[in-house]
C-alpha positions as CSV (number, residue, x, y, z in Angstrom):
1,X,0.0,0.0,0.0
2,X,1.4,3.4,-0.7
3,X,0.2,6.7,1.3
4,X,-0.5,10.2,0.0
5,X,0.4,12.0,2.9
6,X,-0.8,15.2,2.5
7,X,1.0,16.9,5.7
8,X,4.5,16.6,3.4
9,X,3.2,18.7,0.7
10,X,1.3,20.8,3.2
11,X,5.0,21.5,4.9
12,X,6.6,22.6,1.6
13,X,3.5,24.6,1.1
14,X,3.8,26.3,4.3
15,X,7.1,27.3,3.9
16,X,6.7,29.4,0.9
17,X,3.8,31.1,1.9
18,X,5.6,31.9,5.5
19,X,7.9,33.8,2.7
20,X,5.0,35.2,1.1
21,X,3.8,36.6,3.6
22,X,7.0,38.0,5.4
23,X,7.1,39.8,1.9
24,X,3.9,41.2,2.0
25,X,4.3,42.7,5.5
26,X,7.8,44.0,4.7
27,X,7.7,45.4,1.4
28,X,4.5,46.2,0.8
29,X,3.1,47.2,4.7
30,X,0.3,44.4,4.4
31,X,-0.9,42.5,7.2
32,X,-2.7,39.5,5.8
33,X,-6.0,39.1,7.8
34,X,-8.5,36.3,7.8
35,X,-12.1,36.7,9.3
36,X,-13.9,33.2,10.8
37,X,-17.5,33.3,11.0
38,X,-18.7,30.9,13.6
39,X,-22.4,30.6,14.2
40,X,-23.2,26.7,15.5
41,X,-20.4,25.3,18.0
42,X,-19.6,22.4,16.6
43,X,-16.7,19.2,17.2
44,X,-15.9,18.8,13.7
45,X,-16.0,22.7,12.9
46,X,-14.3,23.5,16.4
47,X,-11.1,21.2,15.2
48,X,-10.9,22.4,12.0
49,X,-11.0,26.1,13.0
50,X,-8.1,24.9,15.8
51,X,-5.7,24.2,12.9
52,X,-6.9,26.9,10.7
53,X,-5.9,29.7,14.0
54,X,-2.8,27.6,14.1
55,X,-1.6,27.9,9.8
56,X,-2.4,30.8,10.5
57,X,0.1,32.1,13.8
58,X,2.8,29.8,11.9
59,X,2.8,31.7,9.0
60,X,2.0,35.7,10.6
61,X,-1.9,35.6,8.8
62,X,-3.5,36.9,11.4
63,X,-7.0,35.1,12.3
64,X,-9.9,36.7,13.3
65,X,-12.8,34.0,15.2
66,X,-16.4,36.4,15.0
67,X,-18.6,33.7,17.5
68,X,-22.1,35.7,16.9
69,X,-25.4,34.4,16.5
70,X,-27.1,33.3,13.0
71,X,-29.3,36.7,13.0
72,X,-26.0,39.0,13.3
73,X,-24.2,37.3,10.0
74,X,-25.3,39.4,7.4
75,X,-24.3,42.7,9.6
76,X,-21.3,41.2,10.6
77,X,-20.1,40.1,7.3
78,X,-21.3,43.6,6.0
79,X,-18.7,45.5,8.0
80,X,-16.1,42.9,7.3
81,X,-16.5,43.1,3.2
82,X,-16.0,47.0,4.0
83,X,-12.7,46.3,6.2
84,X,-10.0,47.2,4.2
85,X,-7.7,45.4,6.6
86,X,-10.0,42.1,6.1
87,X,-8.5,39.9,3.1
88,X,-10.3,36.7,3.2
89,X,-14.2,35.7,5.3
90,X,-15.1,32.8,5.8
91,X,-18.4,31.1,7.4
92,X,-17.9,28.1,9.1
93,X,-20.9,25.6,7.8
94,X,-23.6,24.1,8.8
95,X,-25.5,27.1,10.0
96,X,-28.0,26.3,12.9
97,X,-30.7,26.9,10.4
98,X,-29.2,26.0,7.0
99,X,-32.3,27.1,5.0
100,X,-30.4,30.5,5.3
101,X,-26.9,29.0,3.9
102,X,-26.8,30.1,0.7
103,X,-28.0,33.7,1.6
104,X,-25.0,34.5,4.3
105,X,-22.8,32.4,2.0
106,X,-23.4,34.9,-1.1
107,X,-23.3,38.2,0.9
108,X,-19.7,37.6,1.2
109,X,-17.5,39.9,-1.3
110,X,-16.2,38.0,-3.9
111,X,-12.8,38.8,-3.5
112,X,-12.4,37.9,0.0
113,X,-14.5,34.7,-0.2
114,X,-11.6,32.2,-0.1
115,X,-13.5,29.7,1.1
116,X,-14.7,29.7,-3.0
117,X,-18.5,28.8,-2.3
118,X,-20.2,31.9,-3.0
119,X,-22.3,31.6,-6.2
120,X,-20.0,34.8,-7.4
121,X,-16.0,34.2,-6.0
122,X,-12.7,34.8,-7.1
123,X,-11.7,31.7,-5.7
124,X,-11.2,28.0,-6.0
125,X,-12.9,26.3,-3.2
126,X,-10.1,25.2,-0.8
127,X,-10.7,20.8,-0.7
128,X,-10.6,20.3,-4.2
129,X,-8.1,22.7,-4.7
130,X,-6.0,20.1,-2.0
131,X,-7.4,17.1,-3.8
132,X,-5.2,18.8,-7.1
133,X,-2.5,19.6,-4.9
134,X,-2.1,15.5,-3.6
135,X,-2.9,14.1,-6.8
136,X,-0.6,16.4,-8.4
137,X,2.1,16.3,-5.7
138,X,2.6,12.8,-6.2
139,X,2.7,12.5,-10.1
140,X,-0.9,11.0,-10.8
141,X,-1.8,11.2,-13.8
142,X,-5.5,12.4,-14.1
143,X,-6.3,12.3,-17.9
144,X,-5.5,9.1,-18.5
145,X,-7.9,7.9,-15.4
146,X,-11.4,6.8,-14.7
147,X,-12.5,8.8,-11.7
148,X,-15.6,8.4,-9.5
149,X,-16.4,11.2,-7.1
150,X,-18.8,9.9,-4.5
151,X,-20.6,12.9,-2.3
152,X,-21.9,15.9,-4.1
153,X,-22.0,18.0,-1.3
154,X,-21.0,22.1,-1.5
155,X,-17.5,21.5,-0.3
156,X,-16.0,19.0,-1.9
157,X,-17.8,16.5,-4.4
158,X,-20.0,19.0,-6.2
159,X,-17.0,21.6,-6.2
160,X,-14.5,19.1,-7.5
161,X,-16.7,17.7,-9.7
162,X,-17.2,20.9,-11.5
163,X,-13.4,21.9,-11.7
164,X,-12.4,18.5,-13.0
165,X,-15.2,18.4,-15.7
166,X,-13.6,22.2,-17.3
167,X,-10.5,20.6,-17.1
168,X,-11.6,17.4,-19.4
169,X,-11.5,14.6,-16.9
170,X,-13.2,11.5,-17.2
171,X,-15.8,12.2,-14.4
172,X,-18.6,10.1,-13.0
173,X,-20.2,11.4,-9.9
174,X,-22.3,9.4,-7.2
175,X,-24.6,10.1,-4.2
176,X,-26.9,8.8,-2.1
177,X,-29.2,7.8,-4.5
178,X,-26.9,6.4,-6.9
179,X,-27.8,2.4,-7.8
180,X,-25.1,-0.5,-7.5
181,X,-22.2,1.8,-6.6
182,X,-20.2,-1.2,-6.2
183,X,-20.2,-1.7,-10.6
184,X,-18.7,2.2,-10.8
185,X,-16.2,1.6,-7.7
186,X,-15.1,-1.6,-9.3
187,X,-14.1,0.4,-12.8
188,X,-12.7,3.6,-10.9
189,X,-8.8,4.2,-11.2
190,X,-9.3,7.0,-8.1
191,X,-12.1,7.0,-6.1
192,X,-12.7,9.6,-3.9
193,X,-15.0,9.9,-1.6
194,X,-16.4,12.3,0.5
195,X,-20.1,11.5,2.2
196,X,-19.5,11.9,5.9
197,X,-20.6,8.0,5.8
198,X,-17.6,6.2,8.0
199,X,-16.9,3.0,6.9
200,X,-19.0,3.3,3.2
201,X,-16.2,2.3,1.2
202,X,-15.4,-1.8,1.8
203,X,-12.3,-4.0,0.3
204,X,-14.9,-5.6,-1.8
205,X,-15.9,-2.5,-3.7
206,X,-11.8,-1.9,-4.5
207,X,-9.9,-3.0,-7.6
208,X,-5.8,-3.6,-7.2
209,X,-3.9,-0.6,-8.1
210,X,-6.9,1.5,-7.6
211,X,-6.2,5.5,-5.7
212,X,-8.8,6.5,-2.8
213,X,-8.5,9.8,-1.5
214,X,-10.6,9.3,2.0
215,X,-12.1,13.4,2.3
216,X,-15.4,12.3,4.0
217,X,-15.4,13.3,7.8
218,X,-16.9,12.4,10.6
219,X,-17.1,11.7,14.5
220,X,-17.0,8.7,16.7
221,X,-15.7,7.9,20.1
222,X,-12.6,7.9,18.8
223,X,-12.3,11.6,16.9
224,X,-12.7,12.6,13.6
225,X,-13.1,9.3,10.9
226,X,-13.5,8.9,7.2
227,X,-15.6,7.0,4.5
228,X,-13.4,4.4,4.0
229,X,-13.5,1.0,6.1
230,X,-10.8,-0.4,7.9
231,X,-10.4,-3.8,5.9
232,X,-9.9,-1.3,2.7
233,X,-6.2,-0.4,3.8
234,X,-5.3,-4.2,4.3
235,X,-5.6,-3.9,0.6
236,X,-1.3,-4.5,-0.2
237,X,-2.3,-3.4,-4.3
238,X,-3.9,0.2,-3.4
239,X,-3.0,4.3,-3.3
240,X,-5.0,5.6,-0.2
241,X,-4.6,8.8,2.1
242,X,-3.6,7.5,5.6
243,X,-6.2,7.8,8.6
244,X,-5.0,11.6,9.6
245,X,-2.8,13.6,7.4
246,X,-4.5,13.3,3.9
247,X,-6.3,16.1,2.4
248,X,-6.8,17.9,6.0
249,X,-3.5,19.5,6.2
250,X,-3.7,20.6,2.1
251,X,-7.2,21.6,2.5
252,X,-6.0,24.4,5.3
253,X,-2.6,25.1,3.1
254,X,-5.0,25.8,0.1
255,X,-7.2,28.4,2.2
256,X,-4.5,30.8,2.7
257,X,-3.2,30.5,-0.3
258,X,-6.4,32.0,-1.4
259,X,-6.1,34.6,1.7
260,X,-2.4,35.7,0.2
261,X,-3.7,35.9,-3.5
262,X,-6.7,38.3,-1.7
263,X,-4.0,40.2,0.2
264,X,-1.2,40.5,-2.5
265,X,-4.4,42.0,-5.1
266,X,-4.9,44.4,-2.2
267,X,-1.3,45.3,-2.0
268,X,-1.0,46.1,-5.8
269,X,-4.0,48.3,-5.5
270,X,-2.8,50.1,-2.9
């Protein structure tokens, strides 16, 4: 089994930008700033937004945490699309009432929506952009590969799915209501997978030699799991992200890139 560890790249990664931003600050007086919009306390949203406070200290963005109710988003990201000190919002999803998602989500600017899910952005949304990154990192060719992206969910499989499809991959997509998923897994070159299911992908939906990058998340007693089953990385024939340290670390690395492409397009129109 070979491992597409994501926290390599994300290191590399993190070094330029550190530069980046030292250059910024230096020459050009800019202090990069990102805005988190946190509305529904959450384990899964809490840990992410742990690691996104840290990338950020490591690499001087500063990071803002607004912890507001639901009914004070639209205000709050108001006054931070007007802060000219403000070079990236983001709002951390699911909302307590979601039916108001797409509404909060679009009234943030679109060039400091680096989170990419604004109908109108600037930006790349930040897990596919990762899902590029690992692929990438590690020579995959994706032309020449049937891919199956299961989950078509805002952040990642619907996102992903579009990018891919402009670039002229060989896309199918699958969700919940998708009939004998095991016949598309079986033909798939890379699978990935990203339901929030744990434990949806099994050894007997895997060809050898197939790649799996695991993005789903969820909880258990244990912390944060993925979609794919234990008795998948017994699998000795297989390219798979390990259990921690796959598209997580990449998927925070390709945030602020978007929060240092903001800044540096405010620093040249300064």
């Amino acid at each position: 089994m070979k491992l597409l560890n994501g926290r390599e790249l994300a290191d590399f990664i993190k070094e330029r930008q550190a530069g980046q931003v030292r250059s910024l600050r230096q020459a050009n007086a800019i202090a990069p700033r990102l805005a988190i919009i946190r509305t529904n306390p959450d384990p899964i949203v809490d840990s992410y937004m742990k690691l996104k406070q840290g990338y950020g200290e490591d690499i001087q963005i500063e990071v803002d945490v607004h912890t507001i109710d639901q009914k004070d988003a639209l205000k709050t990201i108001d006054e931070l699309n007007h802060d000219d000190t403000v070079h990236g919002i983001i709002v951390q999803i699911p909302l307590p009432d979601p039916s108001q998602t797409n509404e909060i989500l679009n009234t943030v600017t679109p060039n400091k929506d680096v989170d990419g899910l604004a109908s109108v952005t600037e930006f790349d949304p930040a897990t596919p952009m990762a899902i590029n990154w690992l692929l990438t990192g590690y020579n995959i060719d994706l032309p020449s590969k049937k891919i199956l992206i299961i989950g078509q969910g805002r952040l990642v499989g619907t996102p992903l799915a579009k990018m891919w499809r402009a670039s002229g991959l060989n896309i199918t997509t699958a969700d919940r209501h998708t009939q004998d998923i095991n016949s598309l897994t079986l033909e798939a070159d890379i699978i990935v997978c990203a339901t929030g299911v744990p434990g949806l992908i099994t050894k007997d939906m895997i060809k050898d030699d197939a790649i799996i990058v695991d993005a789903g998340v969820a909880t258990d007693k244990n912390g944060l799991i993925g979609d794919v089953a234990p008795d998948v990385r017994e699998m000795p024939n297989i390219t798979i992200t390990p259990d921690k340290g796959g598209v997580g670390p990449l998927t925070v690395s390709a945030l602020f890139e978007n929060v240092i492409r903001s800044a540096s397009k405010f620093a040249k129109q300064a």
